[in-house]
Wavefront OBJ file of the C-alpha trace (Angstrom):
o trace
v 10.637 -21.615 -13.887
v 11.045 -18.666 -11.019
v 9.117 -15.560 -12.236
v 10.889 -12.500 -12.768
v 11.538 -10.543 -9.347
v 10.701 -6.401 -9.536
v 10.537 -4.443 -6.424
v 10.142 -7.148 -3.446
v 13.791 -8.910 -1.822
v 12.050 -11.774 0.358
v 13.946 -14.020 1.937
v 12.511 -17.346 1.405
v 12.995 -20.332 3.923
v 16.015 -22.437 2.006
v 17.503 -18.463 2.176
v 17.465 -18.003 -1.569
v 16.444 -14.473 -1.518
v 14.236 -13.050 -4.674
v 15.564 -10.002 -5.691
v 19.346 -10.306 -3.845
v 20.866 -7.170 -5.345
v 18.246 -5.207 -3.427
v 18.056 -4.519 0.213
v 16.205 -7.675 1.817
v 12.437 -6.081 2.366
v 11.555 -6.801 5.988
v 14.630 -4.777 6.833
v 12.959 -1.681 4.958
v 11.922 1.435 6.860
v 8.729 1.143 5.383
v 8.540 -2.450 6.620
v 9.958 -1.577 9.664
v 7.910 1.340 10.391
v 4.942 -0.674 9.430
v 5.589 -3.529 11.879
v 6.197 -0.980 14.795
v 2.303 0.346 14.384
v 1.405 -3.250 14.055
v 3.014 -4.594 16.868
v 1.721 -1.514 18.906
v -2.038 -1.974 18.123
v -1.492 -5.496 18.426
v 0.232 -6.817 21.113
v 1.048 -10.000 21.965
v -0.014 -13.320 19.990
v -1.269 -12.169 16.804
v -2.635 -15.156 15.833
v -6.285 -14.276 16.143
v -5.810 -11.260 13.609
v -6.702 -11.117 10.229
v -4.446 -8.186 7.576
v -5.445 -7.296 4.635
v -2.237 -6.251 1.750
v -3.845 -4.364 -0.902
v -1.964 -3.920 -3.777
v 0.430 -6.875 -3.067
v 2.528 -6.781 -5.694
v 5.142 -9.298 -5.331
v 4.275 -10.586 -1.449
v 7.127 -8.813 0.161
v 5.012 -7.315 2.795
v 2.177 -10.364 3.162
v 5.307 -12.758 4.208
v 6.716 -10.285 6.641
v 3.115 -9.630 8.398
v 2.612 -13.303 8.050
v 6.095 -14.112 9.741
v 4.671 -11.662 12.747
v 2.406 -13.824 13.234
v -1.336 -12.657 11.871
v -3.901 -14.305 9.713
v -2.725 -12.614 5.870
v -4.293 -11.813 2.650
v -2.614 -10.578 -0.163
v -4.491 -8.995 -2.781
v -3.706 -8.202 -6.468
v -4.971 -7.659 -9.530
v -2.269 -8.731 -12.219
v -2.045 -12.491 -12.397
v 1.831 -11.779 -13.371
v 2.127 -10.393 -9.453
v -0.278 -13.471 -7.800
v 1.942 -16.025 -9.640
v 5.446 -14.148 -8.028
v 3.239 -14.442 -4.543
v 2.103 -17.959 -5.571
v 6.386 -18.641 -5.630
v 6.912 -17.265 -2.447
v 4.172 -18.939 -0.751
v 5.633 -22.162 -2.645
v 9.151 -21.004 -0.504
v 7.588 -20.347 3.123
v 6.263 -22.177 5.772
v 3.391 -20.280 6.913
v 0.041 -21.515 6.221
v -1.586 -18.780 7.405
v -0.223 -16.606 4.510
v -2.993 -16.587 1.273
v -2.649 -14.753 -1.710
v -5.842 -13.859 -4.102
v -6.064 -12.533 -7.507
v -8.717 -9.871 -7.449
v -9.248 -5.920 -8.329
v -8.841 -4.412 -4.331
v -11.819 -2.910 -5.170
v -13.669 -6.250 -4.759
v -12.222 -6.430 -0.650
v -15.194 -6.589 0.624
v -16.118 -10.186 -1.239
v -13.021 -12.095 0.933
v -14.527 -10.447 4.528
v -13.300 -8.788 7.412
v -10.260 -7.847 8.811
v -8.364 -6.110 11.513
v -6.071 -4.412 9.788
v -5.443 -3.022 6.368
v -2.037 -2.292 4.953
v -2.092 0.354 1.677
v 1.117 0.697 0.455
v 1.426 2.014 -3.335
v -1.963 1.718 -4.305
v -4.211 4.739 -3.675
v -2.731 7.364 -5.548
v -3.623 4.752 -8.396
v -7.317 5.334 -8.306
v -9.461 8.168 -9.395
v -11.721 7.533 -6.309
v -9.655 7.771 -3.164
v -12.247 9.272 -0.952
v -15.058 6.201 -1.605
v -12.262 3.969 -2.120
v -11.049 4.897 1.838
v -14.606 4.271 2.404
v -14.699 1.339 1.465
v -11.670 0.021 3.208
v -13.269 1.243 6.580
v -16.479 -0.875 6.358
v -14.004 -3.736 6.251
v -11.392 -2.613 9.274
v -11.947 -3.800 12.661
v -9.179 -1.610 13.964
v -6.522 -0.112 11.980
v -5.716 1.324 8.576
v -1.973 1.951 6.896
v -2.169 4.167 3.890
v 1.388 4.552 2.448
v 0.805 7.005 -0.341
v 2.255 9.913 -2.662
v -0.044 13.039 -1.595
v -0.140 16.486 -3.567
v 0.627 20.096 -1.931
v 0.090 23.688 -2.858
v 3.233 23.530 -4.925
v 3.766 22.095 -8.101
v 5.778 18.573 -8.306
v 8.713 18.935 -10.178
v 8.919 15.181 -10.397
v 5.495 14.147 -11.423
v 3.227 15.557 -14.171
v 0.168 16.329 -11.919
v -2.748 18.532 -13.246
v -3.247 21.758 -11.559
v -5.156 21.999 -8.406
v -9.074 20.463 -8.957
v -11.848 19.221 -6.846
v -12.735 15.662 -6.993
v -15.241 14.004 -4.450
v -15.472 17.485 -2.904
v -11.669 16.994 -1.717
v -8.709 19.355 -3.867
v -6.076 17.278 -5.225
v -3.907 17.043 -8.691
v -4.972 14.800 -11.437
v -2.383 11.870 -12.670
v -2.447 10.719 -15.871
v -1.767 6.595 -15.652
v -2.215 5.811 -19.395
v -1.493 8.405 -21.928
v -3.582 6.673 -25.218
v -5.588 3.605 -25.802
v -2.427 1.244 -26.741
v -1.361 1.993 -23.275
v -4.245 1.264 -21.518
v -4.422 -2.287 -23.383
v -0.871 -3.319 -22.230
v -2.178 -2.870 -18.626
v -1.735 -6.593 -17.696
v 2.444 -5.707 -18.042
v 2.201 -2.265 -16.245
v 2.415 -2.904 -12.543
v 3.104 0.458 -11.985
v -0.285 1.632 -13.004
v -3.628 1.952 -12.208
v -6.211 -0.622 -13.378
v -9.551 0.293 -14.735
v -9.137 4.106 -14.814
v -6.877 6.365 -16.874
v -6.414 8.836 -14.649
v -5.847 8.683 -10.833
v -6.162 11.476 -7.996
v -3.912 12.561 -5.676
v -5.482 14.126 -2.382
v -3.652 16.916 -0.536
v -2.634 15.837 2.422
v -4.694 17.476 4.449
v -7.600 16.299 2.321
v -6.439 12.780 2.886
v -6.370 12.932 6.368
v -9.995 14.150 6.585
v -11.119 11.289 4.595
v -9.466 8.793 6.759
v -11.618 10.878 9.402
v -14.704 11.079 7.955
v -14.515 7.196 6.900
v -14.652 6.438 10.985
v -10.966 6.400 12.259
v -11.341 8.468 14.872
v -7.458 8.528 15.718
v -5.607 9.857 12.278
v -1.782 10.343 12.747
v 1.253 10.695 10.193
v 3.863 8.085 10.584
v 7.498 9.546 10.064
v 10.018 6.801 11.219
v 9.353 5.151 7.816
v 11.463 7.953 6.417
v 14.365 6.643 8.131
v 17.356 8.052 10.665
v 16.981 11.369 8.632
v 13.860 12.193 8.511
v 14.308 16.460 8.694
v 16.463 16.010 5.956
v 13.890 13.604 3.976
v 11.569 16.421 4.673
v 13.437 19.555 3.647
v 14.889 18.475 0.866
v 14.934 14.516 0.270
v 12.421 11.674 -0.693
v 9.680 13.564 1.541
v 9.974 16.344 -0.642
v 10.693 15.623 -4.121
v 8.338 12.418 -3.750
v 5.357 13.521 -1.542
v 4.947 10.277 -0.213
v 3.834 9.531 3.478
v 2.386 6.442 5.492
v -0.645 7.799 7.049
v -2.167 5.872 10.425
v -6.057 5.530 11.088
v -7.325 4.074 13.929
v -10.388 3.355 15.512
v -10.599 3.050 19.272
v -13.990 2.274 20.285
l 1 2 3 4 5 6 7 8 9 10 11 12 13 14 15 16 17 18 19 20 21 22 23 24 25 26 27 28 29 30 31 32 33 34 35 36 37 38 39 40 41 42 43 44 45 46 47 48 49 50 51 52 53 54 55 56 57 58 59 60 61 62 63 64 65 66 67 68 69 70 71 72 73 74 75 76 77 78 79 80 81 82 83 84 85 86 87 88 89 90 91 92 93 94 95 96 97 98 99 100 101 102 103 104 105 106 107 108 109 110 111 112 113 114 115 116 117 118 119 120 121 122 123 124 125 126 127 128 129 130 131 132 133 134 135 136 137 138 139 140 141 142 143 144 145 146 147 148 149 150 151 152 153 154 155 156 157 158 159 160 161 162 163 164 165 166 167 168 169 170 171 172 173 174 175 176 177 178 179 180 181 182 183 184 185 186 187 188 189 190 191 192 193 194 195 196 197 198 199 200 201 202 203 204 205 206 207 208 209 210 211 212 213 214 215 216 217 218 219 220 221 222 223 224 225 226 227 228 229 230 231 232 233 234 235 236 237 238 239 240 241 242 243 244 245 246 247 248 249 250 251 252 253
């Protein structure tokens, strides 16, 4: 029986598509957006690169790198999101597409790669400076952090803590799990963090120091993901009510 279909719309090879009353994923802007930055720092046969997606969900992103061409892992930590993957994979030719059930946390046991796509998953954690860390000692090349930030402001959307210092960096706190009886339906919350109850959101500028300091010695903003109306994303749409932004590390030598 075909598991239960969220977030991701991939279009599998017979053209059965998994979610069809959502937009088909690899015409996203994220995906897009993504896939511009990968094709740029990567031209050519991709064949010889290895991508890491952290966070996978339900594979949406893995197939679409994998369809590029490059050597993909997907990685995630609820078996209920490996066994959607497992489906796709079941539904696509391309060998060179693995999914792994693991906390991303553990990256660093399934090797090295040249890329790492973060989409969704670091404003889950309570440790985003080490975890950025963590994810450079892995990259060859080139990091993609799509992520909610925090500002000066208060978010009228999200409950964040006031302004604190965490891992000398100034962010708002998130609470994931408000009690216990939460915390132990975690396995059915893919929106949520994993092993901690509370996760930290860096300031942007923060964030884009850390990328720094972790050894990406080019650090840009990506704002094509926004799509065709992107002043109007920032002044008053998704940009603004969401504070979410794909963030680009890269290192050149």
């Amino acid at each position: 029986m075909a598991p239960v279909f969220s977030a991701h719309n991939i279009r599998l090879d017979s053209g059965v598509q998994t979610l069809p009353e959502a937009p088909e994923l690899e015409q996203s802007a994220w995906f897009v957006a993504a896939k511009k930055v990968l094709a740029t720092v990567f031209p050519g046969d991709k064949s010889a690169y290895r991508i890491a997606d952290l966070g996978c969900l339900e594979g949406g992103y893995a197939v679409g790198f994998a369809r590029m061409g490059f050597q993909v892992l997907g990685l995630d930590v609820r078996e209920s999101n490996i066994a959607a993957c497992r489906h796709v994979k079941a539904g696509v030719n391309l060998p060179q597409l693995e999914f792994v059930c693991d906390d991303a946390w553990n990256i660093a046991n399934h090797g090295s790669f040249d890329a790492v796509f973060c989409c969704g998953l670091l404003y889950h954690l309570d440790q985003p400076k080490r975890f950025i860390e963590l994810l450079s000692r892995v990259t060859r090349r080139l990091l993609i952090v799509q992520t909610h930030f925090s500002t000066e402001q208060p978010n009228a959307k999200f409950a964040l803590s006031e302004i604190a210092e965490n891992e000398d960096m100034l962010g708002r706190w998130y609470t994931e799990y408000s009690d216990e009886a939460a915390f132990s339906r975690r396995d059915t919350l893919a929106w949520a963090s994993w092993d901690n109850r509370k996760s930290f959101w860096l300031k942007k500028q923060f964030l884009i120091q850390a990328i720094q300091d972790a050894g990406f010695d080019m650090v840009m903003e990506q704002y094509d993901g926004l799509g065709p109306d992107i002043e109007g994303s920032m002044s008053f749409g998704y940009y603004k009510t969401d504070e979410r932004g794909t963030f680009i590390g890269i290192k050149t030598t």
